[in-house]
Kinemage of the C-alpha trace (Angstrom):
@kinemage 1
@onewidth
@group {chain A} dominant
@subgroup {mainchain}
@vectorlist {calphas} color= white
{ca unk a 1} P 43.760 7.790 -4.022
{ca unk a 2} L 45.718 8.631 -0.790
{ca unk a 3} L 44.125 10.298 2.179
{ca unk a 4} L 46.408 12.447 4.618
{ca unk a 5} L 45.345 14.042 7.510
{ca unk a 6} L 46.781 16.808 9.089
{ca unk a 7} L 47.411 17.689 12.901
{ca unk a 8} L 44.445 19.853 14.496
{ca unk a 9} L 42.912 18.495 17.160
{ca unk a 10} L 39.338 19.361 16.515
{ca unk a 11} L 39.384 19.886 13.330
{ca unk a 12} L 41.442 18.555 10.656
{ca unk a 13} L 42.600 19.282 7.315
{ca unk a 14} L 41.747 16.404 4.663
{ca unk a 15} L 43.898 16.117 1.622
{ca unk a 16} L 43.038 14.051 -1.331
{ca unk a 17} L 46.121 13.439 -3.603
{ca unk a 18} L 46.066 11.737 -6.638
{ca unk a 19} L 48.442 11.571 -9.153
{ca unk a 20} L 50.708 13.283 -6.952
{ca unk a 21} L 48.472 16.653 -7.207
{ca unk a 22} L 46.309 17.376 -4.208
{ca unk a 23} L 42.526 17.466 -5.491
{ca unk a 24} L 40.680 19.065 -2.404
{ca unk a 25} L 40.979 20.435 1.148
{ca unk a 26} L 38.398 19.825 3.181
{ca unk a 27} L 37.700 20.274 7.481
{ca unk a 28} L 37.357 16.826 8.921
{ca unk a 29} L 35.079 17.693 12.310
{ca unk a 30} L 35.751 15.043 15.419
{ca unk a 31} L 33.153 14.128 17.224
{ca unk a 32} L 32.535 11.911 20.407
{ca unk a 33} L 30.315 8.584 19.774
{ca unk a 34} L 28.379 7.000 22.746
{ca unk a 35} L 28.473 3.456 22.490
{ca unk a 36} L 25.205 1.393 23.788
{ca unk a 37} L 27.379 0.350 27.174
{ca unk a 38} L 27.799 3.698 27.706
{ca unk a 39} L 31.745 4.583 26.840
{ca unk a 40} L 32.136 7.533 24.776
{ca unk a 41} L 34.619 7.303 21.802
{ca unk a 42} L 36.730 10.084 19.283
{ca unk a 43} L 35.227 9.494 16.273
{ca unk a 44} L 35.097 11.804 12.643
{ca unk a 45} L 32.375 12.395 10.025
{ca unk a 46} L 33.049 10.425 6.612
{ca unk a 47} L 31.751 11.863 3.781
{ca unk a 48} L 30.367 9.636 1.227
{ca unk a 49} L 29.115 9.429 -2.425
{ca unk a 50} L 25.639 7.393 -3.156
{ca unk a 51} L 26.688 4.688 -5.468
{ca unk a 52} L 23.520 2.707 -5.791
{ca unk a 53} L 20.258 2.713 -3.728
{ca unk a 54} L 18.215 -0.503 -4.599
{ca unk a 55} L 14.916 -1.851 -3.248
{ca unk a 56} L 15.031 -5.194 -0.954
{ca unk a 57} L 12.034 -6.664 -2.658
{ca unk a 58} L 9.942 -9.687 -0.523
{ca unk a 59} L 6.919 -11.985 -1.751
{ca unk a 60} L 5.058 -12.686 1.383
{ca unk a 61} L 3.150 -15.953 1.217
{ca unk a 62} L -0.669 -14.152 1.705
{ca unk a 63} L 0.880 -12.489 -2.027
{ca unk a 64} L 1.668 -9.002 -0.540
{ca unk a 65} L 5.000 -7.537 -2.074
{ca unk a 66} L 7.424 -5.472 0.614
{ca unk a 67} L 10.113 -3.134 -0.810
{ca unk a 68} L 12.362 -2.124 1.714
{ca unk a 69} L 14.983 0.589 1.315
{ca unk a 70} L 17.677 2.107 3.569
{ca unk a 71} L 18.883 5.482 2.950
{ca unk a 72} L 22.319 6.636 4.966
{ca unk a 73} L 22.372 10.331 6.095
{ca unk a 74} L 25.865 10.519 7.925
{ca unk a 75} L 28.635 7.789 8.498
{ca unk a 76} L 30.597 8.220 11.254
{ca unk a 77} L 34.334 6.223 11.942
{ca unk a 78} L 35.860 5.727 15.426
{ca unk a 79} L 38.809 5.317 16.830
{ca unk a 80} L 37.981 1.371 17.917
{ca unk a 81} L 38.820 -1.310 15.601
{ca unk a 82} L 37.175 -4.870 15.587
{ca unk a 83} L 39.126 -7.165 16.960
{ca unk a 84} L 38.534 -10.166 15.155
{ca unk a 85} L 38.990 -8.564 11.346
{ca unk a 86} L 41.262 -5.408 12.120
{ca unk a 87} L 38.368 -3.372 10.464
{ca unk a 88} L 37.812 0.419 11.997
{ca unk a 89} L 34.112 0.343 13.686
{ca unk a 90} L 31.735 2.794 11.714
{ca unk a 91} L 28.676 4.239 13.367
{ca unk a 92} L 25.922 4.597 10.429
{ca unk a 93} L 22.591 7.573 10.671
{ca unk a 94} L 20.388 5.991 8.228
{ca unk a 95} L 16.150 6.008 7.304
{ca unk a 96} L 14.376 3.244 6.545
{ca unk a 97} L 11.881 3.401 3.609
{ca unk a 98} L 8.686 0.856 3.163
{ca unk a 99} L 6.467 0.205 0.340
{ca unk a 100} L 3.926 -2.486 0.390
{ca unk a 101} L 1.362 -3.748 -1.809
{ca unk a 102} L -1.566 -5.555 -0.971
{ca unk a 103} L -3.593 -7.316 -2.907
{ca unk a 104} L -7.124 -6.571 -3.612
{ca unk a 105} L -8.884 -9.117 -1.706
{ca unk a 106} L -6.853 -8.405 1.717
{ca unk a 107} L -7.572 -4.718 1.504
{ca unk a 108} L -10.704 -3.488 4.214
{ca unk a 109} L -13.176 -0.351 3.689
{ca unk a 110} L -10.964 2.671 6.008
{ca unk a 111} L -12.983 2.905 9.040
{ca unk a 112} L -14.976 6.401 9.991
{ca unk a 113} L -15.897 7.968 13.397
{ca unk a 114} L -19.005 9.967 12.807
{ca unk a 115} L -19.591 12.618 15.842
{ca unk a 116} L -22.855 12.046 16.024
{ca unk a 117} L -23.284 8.500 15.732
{ca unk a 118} L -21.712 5.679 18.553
{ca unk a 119} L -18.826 2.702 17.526
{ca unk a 120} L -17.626 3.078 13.765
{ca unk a 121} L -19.134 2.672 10.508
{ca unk a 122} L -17.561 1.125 7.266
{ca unk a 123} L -18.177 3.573 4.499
């Protein structure tokens, strides 16, 4: 698949040709990045498809089992390239997602305020 993108400034006209044919047409939207030293940087939304989403699972040694998932909501590809492999720099918006489980004997009684009585009380 070939990607060819035309000349607006702002925003741009995406082609995807295949085969020859052109598939889709589609406005590319530059934005500016802000990089952590403080330099801005012309950058341009990429859309993606989700290929595969898997949990990161960990065994901690106290027998408690972390899954760990990251879930990208916008990727983002700037004008800079790095210098060592020649690869464009891509800016990621992404949520992390946690799921533990504890075993039995490490789990505590919640903890309850009641208004009326001082310190807590284990229910």
């Amino acid at each position: 698949m070939f990607n060819y993108f035309g000349n607006a400034s702002f925003l741009k006209e995406r082609f995807i040709i295949s085969n020859g044919k052109i598939r889709s047409k589609r406005k590319v939207k530059k934005v500016k990045v802000r990089l952590p030293k403080g330099g801005e940087v012309e950058a341009e939304d990429v859309d993606f498809d989700t290929i595969k989403e898997d949990w990161n699972e960990y065994k901690l040694e106290d027998g408690t089992t972390l899954k760990f998932k990251t879930i990208i909501s916008s990727v983002i590809r700037t004008a800079e390239y790095d210098p060592m492999t020649g690869d464009p720099v891509y800016h990621i918006r992404s949520t992390n997602v946690l799921r533990v489980k504890v075993p039995k004997e490490l789990k505590r009684l919640p903890i309850t305020k009641r208004p009326d009585v001082e310190g807590v009380e284990v229910v």
